[in-house]
C-alpha positions in Angstrom: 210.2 27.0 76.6 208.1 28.5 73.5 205.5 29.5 76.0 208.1 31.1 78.2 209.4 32.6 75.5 205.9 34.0 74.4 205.1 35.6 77.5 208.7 37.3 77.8 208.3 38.8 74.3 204.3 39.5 75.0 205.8 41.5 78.4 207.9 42.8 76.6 205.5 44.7 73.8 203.7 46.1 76.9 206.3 47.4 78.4 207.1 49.4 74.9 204.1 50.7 74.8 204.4 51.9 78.2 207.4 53.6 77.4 205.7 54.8 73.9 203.3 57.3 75.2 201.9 58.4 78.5 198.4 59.9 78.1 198.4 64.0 78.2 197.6 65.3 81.5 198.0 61.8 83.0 201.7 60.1 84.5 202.9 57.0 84.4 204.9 57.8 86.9 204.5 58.0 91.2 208.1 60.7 91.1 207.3 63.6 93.1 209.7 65.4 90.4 206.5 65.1 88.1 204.0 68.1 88.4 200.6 67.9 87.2 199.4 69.1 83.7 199.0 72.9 83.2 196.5 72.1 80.7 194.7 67.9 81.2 192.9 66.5 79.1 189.2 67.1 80.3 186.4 65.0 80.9 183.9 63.9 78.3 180.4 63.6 78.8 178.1 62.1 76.9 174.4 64.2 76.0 172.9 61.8 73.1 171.7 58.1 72.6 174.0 55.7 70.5 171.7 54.2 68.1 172.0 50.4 67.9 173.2 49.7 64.6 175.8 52.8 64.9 180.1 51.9 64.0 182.5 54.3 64.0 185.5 52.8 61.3 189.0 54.5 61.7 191.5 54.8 59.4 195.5 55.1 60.6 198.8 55.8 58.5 200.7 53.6 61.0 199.9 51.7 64.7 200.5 52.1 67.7 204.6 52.4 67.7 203.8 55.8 66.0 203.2 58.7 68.8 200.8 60.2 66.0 198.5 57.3 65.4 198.8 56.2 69.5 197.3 59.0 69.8 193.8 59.0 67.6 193.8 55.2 68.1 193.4 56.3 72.2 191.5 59.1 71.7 188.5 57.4 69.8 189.0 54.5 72.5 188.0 57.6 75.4 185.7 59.1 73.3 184.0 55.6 72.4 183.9 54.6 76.2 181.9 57.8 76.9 179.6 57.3 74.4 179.0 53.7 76.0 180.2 52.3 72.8 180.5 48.7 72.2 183.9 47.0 71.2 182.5 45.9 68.0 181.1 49.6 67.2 184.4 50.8 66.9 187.1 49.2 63.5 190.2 50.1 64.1 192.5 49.6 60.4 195.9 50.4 60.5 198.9 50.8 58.8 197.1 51.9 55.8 199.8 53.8 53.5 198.6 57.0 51.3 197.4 55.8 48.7 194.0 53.7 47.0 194.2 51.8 50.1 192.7 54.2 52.0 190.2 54.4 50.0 189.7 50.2 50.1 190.1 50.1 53.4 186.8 52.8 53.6 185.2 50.6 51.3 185.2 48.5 53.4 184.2 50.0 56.7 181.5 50.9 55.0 180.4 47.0 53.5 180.9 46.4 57.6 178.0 48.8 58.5 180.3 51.8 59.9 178.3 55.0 59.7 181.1 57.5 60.2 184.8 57.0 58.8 188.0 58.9 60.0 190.9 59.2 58.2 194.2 60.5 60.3 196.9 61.3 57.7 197.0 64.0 54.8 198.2 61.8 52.1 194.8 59.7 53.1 192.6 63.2 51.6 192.0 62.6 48.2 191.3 59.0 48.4 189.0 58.9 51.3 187.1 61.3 49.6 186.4 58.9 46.6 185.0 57.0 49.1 182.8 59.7 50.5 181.7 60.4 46.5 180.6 56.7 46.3 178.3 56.7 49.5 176.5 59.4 50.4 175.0 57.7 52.7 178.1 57.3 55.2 180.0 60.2 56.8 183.7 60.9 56.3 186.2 63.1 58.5 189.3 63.7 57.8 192.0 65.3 60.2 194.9 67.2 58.9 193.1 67.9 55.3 192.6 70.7 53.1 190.1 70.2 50.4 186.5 70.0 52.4 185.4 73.4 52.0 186.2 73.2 48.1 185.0 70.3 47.6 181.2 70.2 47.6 180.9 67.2 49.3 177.9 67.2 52.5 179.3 64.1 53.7 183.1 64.7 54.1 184.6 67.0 56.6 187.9 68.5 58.0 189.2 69.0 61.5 192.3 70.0 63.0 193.0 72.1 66.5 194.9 75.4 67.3 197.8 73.2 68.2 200.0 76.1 67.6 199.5 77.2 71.0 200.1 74.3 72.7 203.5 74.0 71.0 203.8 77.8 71.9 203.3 77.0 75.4 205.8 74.0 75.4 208.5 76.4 73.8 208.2 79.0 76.7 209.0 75.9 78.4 211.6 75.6 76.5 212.6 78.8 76.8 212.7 78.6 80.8 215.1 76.5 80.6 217.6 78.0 78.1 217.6 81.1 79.8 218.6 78.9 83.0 221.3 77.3 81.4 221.7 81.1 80.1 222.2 82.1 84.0 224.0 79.2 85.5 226.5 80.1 82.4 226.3 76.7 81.2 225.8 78.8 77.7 225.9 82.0 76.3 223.1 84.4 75.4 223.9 83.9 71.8 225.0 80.1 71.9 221.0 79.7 72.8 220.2 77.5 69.7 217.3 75.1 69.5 217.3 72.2 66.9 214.2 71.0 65.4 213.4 67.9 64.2 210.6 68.4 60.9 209.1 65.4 58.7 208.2 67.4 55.6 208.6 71.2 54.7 204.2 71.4 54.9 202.1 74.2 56.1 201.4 72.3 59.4 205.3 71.4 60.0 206.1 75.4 59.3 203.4 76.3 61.9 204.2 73.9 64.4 207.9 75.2 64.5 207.5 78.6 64.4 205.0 79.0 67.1 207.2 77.0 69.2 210.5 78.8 68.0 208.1 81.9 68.7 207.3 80.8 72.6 210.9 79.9 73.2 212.1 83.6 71.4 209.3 84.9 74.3 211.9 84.1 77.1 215.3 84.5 75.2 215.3 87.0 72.2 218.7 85.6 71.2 217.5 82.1 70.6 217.8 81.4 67.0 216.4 77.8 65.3 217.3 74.9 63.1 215.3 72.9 61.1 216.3 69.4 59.7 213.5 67.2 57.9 213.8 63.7 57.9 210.8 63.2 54.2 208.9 60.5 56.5 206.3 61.5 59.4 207.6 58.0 61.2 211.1 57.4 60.6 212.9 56.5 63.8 216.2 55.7 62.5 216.2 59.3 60.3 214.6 61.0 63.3 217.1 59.9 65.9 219.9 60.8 63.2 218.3 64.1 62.1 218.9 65.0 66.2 221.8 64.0 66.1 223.2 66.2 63.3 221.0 69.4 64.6 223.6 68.8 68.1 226.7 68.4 66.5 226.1 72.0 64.5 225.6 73.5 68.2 221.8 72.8 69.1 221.5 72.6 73.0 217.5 72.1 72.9 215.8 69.6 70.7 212.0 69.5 69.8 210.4 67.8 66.8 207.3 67.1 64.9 208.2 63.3 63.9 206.2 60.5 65.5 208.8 58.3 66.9 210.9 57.9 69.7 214.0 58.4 67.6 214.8 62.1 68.3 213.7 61.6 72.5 216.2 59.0 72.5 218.6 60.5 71.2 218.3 63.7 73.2 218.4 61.5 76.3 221.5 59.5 75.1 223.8 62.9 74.9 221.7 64.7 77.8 220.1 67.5 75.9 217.1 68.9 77.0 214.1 67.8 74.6 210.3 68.7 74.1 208.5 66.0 72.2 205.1 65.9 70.9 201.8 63.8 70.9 202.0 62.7 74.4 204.9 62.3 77.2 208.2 60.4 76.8 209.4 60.9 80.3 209.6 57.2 80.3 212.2 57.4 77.4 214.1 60.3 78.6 213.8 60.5 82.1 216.7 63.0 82.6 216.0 64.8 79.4 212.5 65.3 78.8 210.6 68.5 79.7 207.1 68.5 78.5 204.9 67.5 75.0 202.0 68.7 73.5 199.4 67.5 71.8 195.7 67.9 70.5 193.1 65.8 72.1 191.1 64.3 69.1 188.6 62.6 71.7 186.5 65.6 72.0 186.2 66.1 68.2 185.3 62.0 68.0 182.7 62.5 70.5 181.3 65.5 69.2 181.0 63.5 65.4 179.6 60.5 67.4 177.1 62.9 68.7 176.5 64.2 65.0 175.7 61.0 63.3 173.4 59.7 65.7 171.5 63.0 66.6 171.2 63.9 62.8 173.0 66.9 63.1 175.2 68.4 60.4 179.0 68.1 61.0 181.1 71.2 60.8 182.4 71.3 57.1 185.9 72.8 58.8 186.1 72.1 62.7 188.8 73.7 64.8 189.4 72.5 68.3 190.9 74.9 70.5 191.8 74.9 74.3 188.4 76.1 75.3 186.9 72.6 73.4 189.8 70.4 75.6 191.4 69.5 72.4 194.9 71.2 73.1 197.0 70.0 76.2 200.0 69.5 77.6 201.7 66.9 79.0 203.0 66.9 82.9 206.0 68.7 83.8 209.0 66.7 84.4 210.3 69.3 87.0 213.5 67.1 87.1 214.7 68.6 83.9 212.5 71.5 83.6 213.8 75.2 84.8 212.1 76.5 88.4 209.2 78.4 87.7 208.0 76.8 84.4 204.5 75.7 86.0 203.7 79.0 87.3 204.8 80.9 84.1 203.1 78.2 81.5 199.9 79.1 83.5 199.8 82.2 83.3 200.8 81.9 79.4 197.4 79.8 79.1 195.3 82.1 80.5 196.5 85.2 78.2 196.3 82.8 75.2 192.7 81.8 76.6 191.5 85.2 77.3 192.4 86.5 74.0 194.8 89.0 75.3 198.0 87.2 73.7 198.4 85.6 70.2 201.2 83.2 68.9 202.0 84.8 65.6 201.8 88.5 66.8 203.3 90.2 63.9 204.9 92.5 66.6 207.2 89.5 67.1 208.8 88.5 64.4 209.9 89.7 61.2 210.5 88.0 58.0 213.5 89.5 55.4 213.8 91.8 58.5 210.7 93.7 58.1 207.2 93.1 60.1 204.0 91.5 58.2 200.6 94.1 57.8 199.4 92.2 55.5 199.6 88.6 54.0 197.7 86.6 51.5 197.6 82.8 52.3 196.8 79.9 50.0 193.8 79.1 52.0 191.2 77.5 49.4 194.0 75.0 48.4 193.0 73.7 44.2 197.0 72.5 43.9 197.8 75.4 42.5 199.6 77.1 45.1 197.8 80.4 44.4 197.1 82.8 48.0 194.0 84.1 48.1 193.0 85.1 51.8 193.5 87.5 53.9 194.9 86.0 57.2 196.2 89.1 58.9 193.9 90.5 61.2 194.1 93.0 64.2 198.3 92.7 63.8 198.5 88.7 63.9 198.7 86.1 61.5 195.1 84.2 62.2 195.8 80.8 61.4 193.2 77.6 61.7 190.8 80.6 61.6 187.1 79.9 61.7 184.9 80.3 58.5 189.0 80.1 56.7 190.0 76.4 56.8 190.6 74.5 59.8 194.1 72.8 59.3 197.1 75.0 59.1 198.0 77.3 56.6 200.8 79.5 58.1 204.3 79.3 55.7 205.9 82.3 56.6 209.7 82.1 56.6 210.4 83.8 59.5 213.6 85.6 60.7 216.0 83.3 63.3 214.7 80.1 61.8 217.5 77.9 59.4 216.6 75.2 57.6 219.2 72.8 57.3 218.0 71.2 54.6 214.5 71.6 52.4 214.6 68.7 49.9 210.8 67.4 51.2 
């Protein structure tokens, strides 16, 4: 019976997973209602030799229930099998909370021979950097951070991706299918409101948002936003209430940047349209679910790989971008999502690819009702929430900008966006 029992519960964990996360660009699903990717992940190939004694230690806030860590803990599994990694080149530590465990958990990686060390959270900066100060010797990466370009340190490096137009992309999405619920007068023109689930009130949250609220805003200029944070990036009770809420004050359209499947669930409990993010949850919310982004850190893990055992300096600040393969999109689920959406996303890419359209166009939003010409941000972040840079350029705000800093820095307040509540 204890064996039975084992097998049923082991079944049962892969089955979650399933459900958890479909890759981007990839299905889990034979339905003809699903349409391919409008922007897959692509394929990696390998140019170097992996030097013998090479590991690659990874650091993550939570595991695999998180859409966030799933994620890196995938993407270095992809990029690793490209390289022709072995299993025991690659230390995988989770659930490692913000604070000097990070920096004992690098420690560590290190006393086990790892080379290069990546660190996925924010909170993990400061401390993983302590580690980089102790061993020169090693290199350490850091997504989501702030401080490498101030802090003087060869051996520790940020990266992030222009994410902000993959969530732009999955808001025209969203957009499609508001203004169809616009035309089948299911709602009206100004009843379009879009709820938004947010984990703390950071640059990177405040980008992500507005660039969606700004693709959505692309299709119907009446949509308006609200914003609810939950103070946790994986909180799936708070998440699945913070939804919740954002319905009952009229939202029709939920999105989020949270890392659970609490505010998907949700959605697909009360049958609300929802875009989620980090990878598909058309599993979850089958009748609900129109599309996710995500960035693709596999590229940037191969590209380090190649680094560290080439010899070659790793960008201080790297920025992935569409061009690199490290923004995509999920599949459509064309069982929820408005006719047309696959066409229009496409041609959306292309513009955003050929440089010919930019997310935060000034021209398309205003904030205390007039439109930005200029705009200094805190870019070269000391803690003391000073701006300093520049970042309006050629009429738009140019965020994750090369030779600025790579993770986000937009914070603007921008008209047609409420927050609900601002206490993280």
């Amino acid at each position: 019976m204890k064996k039975i029992l084992a097998l049923v519960l082991a079944l049962a964990m892969v089955l979650a997973m399933g459900v958890m996360m479909a890759s981007c660009g990839s299905s889990t699903s034979d339905d003809e209602d699903v349409i391919k990717s409008p922007l897959p992940e692509i394929e990696l190939v390998k140019d170097f030799d992996v030097k013998d004694d090479f590991k690659i230690g990874i650091i993550t806030l939570h595991d695999e229930k998180s859409t966030y860590d799933l994620n890196f803990i995938e993407s270095v599994k992809r990029a690793a099998k490209a390289a022709g990694l072995k299993d025991e080149q690659v230390i995988i530590k989770s659930n490692i909370d913000e604070s000097s465990a990070c920096e004992e958990a690098a420690l560590d990686l290190v006393d086990k021979g790892c080379k290069l060390i990546f660190a996925d959270s924010f909170g993990h900066e400061s401390f993983l950097m302590e580690a980089a100060k102790k061993h020169p010797e090693v290199q350490f990466c850091h997504a989501t951070g702030t401080h490498a370009h101030t802090s003087g340190l060869s051996n520790f490096h940020n990266a992030f991706a222009s994410i902000y137009e993959g969530r732009y992309v999955a808001g025209v999405a969203a957009g499609m299918k508001l203004k169809e619920m616009i035309d089948a007068g299911t709602i009206t023109a100004d009843k379009a409101v879009v709820g938004y689930v947010g984990a703390f009130t950071y640059a990177e949250v405040i980008s992500g948002y507005t660039s969606f609220y700004l693709g959505v805003k692309s299709i119907v200029p009446t949509a308006t936003m609200k914003v609810q944070f939950t103070g946790s990036w994986y909180d799936e009770t708070a998440e699945k209430n913070a939804a919740q809420a954002l319905m009952s004050m009229g939202c029709v359209l939920i999105s989020q940047h949270a890392d659970s499947l609490g505010a998907p669930s949700a959605c697909e409990d009360a049958g609300v349209p929802n875009v989620s993010y980090n990878g598909s949850t058309i599993e979850a919310g089958p009748n609900t679910f129109i599309i996710s982004s995500k960035i693709d850190w596999a590229p940037y893990f191969l590209y380090i790989m190649k680094c560290v055992n080439t010899g070659a300096a790793i960008d201080t600040d790297w920025t992935g971008n569409m061009s690199t393969g490290s923004v995509c999109l999920s599949e459509i689920n064309a069982k929820v999502a408005a006719a047309g959406t696959a066409e229009k996303l496409a041609d959306v890419i292309s513009a955003l690819k050929a440089g010919t359209l930019h997310v935060f166009d000034t021209a398309t939003f205003t904030v205390g009702g007039e439109h930005l010409s200029s705009y200094l941000a805190d870019v070269d972040d000391f803690g003391d929430y000073t701006p300093e840079t520049e970042v309006i350029t050629n009429g738009y705000f140019d965020e994750s900008a090369t030779g600025k800093r790579s993770a986000p820095y937009f914070d603007l307040r921008i008209d047609g966006i409420e927050l609900v509540n601002e206490k993280y």
